[in-house]
TORROKE-113177 format. One record per residue (C-alpha): chain; x, y, z. Coordinates in steps of 0.2 Angstrom, whole numbers, plus 5000, padded with zeros to 4 digits. Example, Ala and Ser with C-alpha at 12.3 -4.5 7.8 and 13.67 -1.06 7.14 Angstrom:
REM TORROKE-113177
+--------+------+------+------+
: cadena :    X :    Y :    Z :
+--------+------+------+------+
:      A : 5062 : 4978 : 5039 :
:      A : 5068 : 4995 : 5036 :
+--------+------+------+------+
REM end
This chain:
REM TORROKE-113177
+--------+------+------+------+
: cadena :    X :    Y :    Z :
+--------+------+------+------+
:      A : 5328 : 5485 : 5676 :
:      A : 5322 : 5502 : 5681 :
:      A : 5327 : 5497 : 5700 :
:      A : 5345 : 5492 : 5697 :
:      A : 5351 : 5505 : 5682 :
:      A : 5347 : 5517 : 5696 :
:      A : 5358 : 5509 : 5710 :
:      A : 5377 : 5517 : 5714 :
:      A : 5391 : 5510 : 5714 :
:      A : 5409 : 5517 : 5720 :
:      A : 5412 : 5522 : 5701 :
:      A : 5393 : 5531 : 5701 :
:      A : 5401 : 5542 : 5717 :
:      A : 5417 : 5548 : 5713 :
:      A : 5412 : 5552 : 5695 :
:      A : 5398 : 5564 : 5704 :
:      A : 5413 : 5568 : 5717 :
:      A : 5425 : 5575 : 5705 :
:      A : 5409 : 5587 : 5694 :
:      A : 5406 : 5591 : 5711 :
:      A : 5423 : 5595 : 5717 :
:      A : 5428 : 5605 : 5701 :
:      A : 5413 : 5615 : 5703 :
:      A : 5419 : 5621 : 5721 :
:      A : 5437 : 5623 : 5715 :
:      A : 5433 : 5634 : 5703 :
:      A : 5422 : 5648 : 5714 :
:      A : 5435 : 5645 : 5727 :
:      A : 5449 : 5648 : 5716 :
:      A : 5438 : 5664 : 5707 :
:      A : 5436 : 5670 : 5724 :
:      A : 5453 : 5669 : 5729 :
:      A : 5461 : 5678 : 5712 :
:      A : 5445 : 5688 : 5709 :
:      A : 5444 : 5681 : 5691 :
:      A : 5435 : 5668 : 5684 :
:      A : 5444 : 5653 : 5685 :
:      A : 5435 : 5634 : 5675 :
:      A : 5441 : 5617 : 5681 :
:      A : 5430 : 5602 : 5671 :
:      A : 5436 : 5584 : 5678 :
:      A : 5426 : 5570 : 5669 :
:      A : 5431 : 5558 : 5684 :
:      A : 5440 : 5547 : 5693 :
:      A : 5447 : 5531 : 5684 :
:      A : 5454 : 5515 : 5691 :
:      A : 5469 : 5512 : 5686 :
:      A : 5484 : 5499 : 5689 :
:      A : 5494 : 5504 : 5703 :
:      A : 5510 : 5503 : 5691 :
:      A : 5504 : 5516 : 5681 :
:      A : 5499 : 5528 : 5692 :
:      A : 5516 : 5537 : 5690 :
:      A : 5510 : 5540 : 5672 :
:      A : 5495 : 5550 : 5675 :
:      A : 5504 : 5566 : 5665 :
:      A : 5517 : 5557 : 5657 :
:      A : 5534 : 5546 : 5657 :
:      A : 5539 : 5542 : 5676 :
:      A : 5555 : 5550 : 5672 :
:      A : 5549 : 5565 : 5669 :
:      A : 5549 : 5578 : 5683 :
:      A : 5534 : 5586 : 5690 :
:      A : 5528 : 5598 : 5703 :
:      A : 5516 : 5589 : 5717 :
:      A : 5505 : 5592 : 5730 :
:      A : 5501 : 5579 : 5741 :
:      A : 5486 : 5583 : 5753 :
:      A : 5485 : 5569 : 5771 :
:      A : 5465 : 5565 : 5774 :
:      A : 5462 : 5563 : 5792 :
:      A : 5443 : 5560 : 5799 :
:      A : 5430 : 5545 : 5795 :
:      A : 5442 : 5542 : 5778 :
:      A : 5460 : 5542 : 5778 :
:      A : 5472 : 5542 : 5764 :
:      A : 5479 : 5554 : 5753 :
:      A : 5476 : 5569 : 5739 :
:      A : 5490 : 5570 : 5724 :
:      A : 5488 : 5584 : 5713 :
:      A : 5503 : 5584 : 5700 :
:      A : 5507 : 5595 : 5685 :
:      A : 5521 : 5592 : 5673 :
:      A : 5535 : 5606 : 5677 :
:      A : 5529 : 5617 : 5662 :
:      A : 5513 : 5618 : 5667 :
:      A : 5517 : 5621 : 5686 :
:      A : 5528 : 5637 : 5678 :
:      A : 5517 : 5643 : 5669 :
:      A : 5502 : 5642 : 5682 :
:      A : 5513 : 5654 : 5694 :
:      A : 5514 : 5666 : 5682 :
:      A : 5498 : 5665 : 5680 :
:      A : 5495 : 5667 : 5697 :
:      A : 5508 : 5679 : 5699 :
:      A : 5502 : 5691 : 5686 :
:      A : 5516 : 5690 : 5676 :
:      A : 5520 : 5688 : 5658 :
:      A : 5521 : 5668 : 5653 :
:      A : 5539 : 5663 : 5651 :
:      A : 5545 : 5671 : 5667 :
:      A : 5545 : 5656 : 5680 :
:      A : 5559 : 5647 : 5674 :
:      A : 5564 : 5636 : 5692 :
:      A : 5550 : 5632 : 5706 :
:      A : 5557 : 5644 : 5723 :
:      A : 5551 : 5648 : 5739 :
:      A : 5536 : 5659 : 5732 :
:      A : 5531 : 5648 : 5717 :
:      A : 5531 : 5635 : 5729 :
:      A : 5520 : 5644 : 5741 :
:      A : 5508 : 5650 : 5725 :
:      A : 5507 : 5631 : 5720 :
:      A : 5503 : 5624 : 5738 :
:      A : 5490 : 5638 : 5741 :
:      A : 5482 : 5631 : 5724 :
:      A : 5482 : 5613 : 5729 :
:      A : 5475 : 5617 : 5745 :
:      A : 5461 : 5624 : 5738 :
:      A : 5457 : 5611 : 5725 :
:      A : 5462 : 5596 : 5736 :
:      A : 5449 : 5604 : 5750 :
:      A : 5436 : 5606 : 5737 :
:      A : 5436 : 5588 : 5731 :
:      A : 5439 : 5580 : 5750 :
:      A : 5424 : 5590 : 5755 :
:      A : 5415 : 5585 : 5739 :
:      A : 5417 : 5566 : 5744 :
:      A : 5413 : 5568 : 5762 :
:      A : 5395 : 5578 : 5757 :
:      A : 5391 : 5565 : 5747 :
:      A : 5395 : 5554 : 5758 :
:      A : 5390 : 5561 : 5771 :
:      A : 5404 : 5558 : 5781 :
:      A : 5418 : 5569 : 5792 :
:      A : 5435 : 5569 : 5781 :
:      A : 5448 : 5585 : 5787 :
:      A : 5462 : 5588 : 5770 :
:      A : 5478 : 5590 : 5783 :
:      A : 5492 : 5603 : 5778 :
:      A : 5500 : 5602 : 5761 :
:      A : 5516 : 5595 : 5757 :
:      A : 5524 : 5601 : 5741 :
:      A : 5537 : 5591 : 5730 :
:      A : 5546 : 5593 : 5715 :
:      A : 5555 : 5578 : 5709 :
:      A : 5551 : 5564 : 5693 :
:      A : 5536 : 5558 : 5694 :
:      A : 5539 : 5538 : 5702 :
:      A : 5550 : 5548 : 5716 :
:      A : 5534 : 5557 : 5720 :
:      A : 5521 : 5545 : 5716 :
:      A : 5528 : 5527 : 5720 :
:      A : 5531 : 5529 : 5739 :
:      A : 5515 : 5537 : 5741 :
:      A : 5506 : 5521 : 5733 :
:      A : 5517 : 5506 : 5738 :
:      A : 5507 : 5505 : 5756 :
:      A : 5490 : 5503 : 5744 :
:      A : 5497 : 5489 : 5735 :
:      A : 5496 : 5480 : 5749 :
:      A : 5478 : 5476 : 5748 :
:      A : 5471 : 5486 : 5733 :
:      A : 5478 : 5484 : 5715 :
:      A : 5472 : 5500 : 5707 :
:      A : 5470 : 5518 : 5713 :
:      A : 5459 : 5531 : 5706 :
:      A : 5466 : 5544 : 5696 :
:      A : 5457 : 5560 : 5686 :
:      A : 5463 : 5573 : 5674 :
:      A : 5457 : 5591 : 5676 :
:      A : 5456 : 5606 : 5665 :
:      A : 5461 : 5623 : 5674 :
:      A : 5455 : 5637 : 5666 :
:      A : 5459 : 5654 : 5667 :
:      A : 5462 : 5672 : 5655 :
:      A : 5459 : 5656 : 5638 :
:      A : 5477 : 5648 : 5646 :
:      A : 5472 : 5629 : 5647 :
:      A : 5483 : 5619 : 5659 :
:      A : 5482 : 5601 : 5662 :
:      A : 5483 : 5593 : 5682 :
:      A : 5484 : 5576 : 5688 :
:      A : 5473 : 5570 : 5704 :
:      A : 5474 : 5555 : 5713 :
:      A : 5463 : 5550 : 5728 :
:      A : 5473 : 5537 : 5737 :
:      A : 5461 : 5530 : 5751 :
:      A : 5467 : 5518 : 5765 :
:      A : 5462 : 5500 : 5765 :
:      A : 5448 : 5504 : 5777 :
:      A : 5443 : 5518 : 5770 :
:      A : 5440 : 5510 : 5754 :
:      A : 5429 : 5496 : 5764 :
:      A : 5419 : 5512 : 5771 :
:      A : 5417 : 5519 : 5753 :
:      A : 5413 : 5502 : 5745 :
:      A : 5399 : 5501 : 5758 :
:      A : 5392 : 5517 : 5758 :
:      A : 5391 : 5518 : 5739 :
:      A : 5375 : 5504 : 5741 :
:      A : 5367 : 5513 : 5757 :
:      A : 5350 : 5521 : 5755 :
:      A : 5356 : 5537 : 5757 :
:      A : 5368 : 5538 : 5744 :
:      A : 5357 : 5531 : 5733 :
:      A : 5345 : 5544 : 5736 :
:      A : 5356 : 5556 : 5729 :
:      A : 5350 : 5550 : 5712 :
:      A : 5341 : 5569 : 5709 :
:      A : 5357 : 5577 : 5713 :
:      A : 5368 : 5565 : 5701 :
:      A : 5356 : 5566 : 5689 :
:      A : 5359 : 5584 : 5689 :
:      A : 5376 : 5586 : 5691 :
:      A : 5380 : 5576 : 5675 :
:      A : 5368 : 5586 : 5666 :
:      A : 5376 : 5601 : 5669 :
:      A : 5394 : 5594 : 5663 :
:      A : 5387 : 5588 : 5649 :
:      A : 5379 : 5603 : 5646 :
:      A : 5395 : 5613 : 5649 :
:      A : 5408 : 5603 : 5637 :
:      A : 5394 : 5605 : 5623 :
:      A : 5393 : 5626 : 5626 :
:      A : 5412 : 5626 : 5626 :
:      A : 5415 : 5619 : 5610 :
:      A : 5399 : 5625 : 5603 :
:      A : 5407 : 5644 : 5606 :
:      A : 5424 : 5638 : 5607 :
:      A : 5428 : 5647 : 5624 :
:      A : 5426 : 5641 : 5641 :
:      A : 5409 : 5640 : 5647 :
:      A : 5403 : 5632 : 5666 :
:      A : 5389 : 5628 : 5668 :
:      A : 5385 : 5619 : 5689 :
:      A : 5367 : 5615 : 5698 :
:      A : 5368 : 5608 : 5717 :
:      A : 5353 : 5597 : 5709 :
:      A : 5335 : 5593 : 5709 :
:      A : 5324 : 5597 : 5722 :
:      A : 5305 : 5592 : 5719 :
:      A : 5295 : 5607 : 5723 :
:      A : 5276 : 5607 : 5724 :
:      A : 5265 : 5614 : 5710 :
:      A : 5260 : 5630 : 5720 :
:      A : 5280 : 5636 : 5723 :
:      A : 5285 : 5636 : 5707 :
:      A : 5278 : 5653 : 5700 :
:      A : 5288 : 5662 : 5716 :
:      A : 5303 : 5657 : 5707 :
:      A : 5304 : 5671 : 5698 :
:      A : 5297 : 5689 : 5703 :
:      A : 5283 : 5691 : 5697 :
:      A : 5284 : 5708 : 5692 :
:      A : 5295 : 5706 : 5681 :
:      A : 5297 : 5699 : 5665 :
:      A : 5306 : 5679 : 5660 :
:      A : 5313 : 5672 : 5645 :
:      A : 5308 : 5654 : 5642 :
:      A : 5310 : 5639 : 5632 :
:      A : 5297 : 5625 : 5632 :
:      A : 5303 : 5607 : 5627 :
:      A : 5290 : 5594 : 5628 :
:      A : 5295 : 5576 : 5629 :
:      A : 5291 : 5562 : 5620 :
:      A : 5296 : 5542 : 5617 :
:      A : 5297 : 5531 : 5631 :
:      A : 5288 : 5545 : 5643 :
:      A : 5279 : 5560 : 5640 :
:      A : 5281 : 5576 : 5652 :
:      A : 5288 : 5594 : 5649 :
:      A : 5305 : 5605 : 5651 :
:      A : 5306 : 5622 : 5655 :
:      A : 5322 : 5634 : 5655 :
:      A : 5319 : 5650 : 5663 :
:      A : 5331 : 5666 : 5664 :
:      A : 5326 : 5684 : 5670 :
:      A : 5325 : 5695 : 5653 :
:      A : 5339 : 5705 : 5659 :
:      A : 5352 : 5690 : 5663 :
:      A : 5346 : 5683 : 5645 :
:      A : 5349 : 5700 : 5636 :
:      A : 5368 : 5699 : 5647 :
:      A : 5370 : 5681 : 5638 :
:      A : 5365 : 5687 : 5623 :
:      A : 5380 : 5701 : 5623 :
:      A : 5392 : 5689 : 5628 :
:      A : 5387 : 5676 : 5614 :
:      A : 5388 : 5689 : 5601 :
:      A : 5404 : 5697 : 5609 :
:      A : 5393 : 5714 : 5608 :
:      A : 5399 : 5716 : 5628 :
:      A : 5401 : 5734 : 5625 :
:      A : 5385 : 5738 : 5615 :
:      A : 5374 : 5725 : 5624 :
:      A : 5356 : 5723 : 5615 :
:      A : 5341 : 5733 : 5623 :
:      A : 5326 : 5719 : 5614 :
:      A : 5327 : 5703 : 5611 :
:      A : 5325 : 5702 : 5591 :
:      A : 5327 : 5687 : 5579 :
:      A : 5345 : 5688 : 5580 :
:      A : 5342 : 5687 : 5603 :
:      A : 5329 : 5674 : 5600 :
:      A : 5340 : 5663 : 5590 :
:      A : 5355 : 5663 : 5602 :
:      A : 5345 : 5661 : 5616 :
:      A : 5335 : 5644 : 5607 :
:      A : 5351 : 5636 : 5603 :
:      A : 5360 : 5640 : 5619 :
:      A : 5342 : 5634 : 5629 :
:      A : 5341 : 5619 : 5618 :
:      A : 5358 : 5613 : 5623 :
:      A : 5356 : 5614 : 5641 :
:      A : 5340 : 5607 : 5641 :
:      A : 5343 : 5592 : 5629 :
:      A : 5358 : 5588 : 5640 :
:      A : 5350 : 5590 : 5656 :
:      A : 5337 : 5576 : 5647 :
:      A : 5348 : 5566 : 5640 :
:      A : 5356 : 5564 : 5657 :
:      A : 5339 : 5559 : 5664 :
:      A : 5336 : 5545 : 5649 :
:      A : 5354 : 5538 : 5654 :
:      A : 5350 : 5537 : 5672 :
:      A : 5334 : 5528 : 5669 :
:      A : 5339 : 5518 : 5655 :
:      A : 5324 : 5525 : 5643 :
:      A : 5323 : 5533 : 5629 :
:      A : 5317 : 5554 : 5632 :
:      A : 5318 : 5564 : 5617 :
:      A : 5314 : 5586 : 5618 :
:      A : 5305 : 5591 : 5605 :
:      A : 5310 : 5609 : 5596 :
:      A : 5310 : 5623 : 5609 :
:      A : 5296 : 5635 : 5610 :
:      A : 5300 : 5654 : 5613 :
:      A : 5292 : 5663 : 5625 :
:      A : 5295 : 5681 : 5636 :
:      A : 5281 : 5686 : 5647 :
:      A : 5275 : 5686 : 5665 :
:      A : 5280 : 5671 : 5675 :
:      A : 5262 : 5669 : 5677 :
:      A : 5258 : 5668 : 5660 :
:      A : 5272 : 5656 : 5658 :
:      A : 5268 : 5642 : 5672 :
:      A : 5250 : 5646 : 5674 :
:      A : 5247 : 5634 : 5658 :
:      A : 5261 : 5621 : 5660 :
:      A : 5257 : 5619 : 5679 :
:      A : 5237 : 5618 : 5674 :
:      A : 5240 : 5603 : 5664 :
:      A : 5253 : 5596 : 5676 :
:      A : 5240 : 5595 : 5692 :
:      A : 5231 : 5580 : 5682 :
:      A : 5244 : 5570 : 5684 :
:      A : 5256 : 5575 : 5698 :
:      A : 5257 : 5589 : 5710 :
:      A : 5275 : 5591 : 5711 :
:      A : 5290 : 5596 : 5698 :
:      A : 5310 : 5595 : 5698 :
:      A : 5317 : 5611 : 5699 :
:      A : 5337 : 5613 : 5696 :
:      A : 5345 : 5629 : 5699 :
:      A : 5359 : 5631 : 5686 :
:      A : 5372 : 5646 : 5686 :
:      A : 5379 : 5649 : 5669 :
:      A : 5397 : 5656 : 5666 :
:      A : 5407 : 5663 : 5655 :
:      A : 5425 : 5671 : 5660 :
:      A : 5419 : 5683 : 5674 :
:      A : 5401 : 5683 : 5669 :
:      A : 5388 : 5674 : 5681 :
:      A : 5371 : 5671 : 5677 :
:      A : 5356 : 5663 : 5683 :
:      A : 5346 : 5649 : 5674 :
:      A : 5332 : 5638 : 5682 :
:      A : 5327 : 5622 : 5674 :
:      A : 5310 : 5612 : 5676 :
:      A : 5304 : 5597 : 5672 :
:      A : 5288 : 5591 : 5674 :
:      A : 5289 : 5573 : 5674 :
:      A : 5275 : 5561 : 5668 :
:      A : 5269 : 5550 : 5683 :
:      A : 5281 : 5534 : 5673 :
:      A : 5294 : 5544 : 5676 :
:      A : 5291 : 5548 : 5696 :
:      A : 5289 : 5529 : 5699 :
:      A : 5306 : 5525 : 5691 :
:      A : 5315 : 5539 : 5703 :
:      A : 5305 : 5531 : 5717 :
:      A : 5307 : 5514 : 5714 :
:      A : 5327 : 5517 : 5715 :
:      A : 5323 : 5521 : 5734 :
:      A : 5317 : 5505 : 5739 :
+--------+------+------+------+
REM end
């Protein structure tokens, strides 16, 4: 059981693609306008080919498009589509100027929206070729503006001929608390679907278990901080990487002081979770969970412990969670135990008892953000030797 519940399939991929790609469209697109900009995509869907014009609504209805050619190993095609509003009100955005000013797509909002679907379309076409570990090149992008089956339907038509459904995700753009809602669809040529199909059950997509593992964690992790505080919260790891005992403690400087939150695990298998953050990027989260960004705390008191437990307990439970659900068992975290000291004092322990029965941990490098703020979190687990063989035996 443990065996299969680990193996990919083509969904497996291109739900990890699109976490993946969102996370790169957003520092691209925070780079670029020097703001911090949030796209979530909860993945790609198959859908019936005669719906695909529907993705943001009636095929009557006119939108704004993208459309991105993918040259290389795959071939195919990116679509990124916004209804009309939204593509006006994302050039103002853009633009700087107040919302209700782009009132017709020109020449400049054109070259605003095109810019923007290059960057997002490169971010998810080098997301799937990473993971795939393949060459795929996003070509030059071609903008249209028309209702939506003008736009979509020809594109389509030439995957009819030997696929009946094409893949299609939603995406949440994020930026100054506006909220605006894109279409994707990755439209792969017949050949190319063979190649991704095949590739999906090779060893060494498989063996990206750690990283999926991770990635899902911290999307999960994200949509529960979000509506916990009710803003826009980010929250991406480039995975697990297991790290022997011995490297652990030079995480961290040891100089100076961490914040911690121990979870021990229990149920189906026993091990330990840690979340670590440097005292001075929690004392930074802590302002900006209270809204005290102008008379940030100095200590952490009762008021910095609690935040800092509920925010640790979220993250670590989903990054846990997303654990149990990858290896179909049953992990439950325990209450999460407090601690600031030394990162010495903090591992020494943990690691002590971890050398009786393994001499290696996961370690996940997570950044945490909120609008422009970018923090630096670390998750460990410290998985019971049960655990290990179930993440080995997926490689056989």
């Amino acid at each position: 059981m443990a065996v299969e519940s680990m193996k990919f399939n083509l969904s497996d991929a291109l739900h990890t693609v699109s976490v993946n790609g969102a996370y790169n469209a957003s520092r691209a697109l925070s780079k670029w306008l020097r703001r911090g900009v949030r796209l979530t995509c909860e993945g790609f869907t198959s859908v019936p080919i005669s719906r695909s014009s529907t993705i943001l609504g009636e095929p009557d209805e006119v939108i704004a498009a993208i459309q991105l050619p993918l040259t290389g190993d795959l071939t195919g095609h990116l679509l990124l589509t916004f209804k009309n509003e939204a593509a006006c009100l994302l050039c103002d955005i853009l633009m700087q100027q107040p919302e209700g000013t782009t009132t017709e797509i020109g020449e400049l909002e054109q070259s605003c929206l095109e810019e923007t679907g290059n960057i997002v379309g490169s971010a998810y076409a080098n997301s799937l070729a990473k993971w795939l570990n393949l060459h795929v090149e996003p070509g030059v992008p071609v903008f249209a503006h028309d209702m939506a089956s003008a736009v979509i339907d020809p594109i389509v038509m030439d995957l009819a001929a030997y696929h009946d459904e094409v893949f299609m995700a939603l995406t949440d753009f994020v930026i100054d608390r506006q909220h605006i809602e894109w279409g994707l669809l990755l439209i792969p040529s017949e050949p190319s679907l063979r190649i991704m199909e095949r590739l999906c059950q090779s060893d060494g997509v498989r063996e990206k278990a750690l990283q999926t593992i991770a990635v899902n964690g911290a999307f999960n992790a994200s949509r529960a901080m979000s509506k916990w505080l009710k803003r826009g919260v980010r929250i991406a790891t480039d995975g697990f990487a297991q790290v022997p005992l011995k490297d652990v403690a030079g995480t961290f400087d040891a100089s100076t002081p961490i914040v911690a939150l121990h979870l021990p695990l229990s149920r189906q298998h026993h091990g330990h979770a840690l979340l670590a953050i440097s005292k001075e990027h929690a004392l930074r989260l802590v302002s900006i969970l209270t809204g005290q960004t102008e008379n940030p705390p100095g200590e952490i008191g009762e008021l910095e412990q609690s935040c800092l437990e509920e925010t640790g307990n979220i993250i670590a439970s989903s990054f846990v969670n997303s654990w149990s659900t990858w290896l179909d068992v049953h992990i439950e975290p325990a209450a999460p135990r407090f601690v600031i000291d030394y990162p010495g004092a903090v591992f020494d322990a943990l690691l002590a008892d971890q050398a009786l029965v393994n001499d290696e941990v996961m370690i996940a490098r997570t950044e945490f953000v909120v609008g422009n703020e970018w923090l630096e979190w670390v998750f460990i687990l410290l998985p019971a030797p049960s655990v290990v063989r179930l993440i080995e035996a997926s490689y056989a």
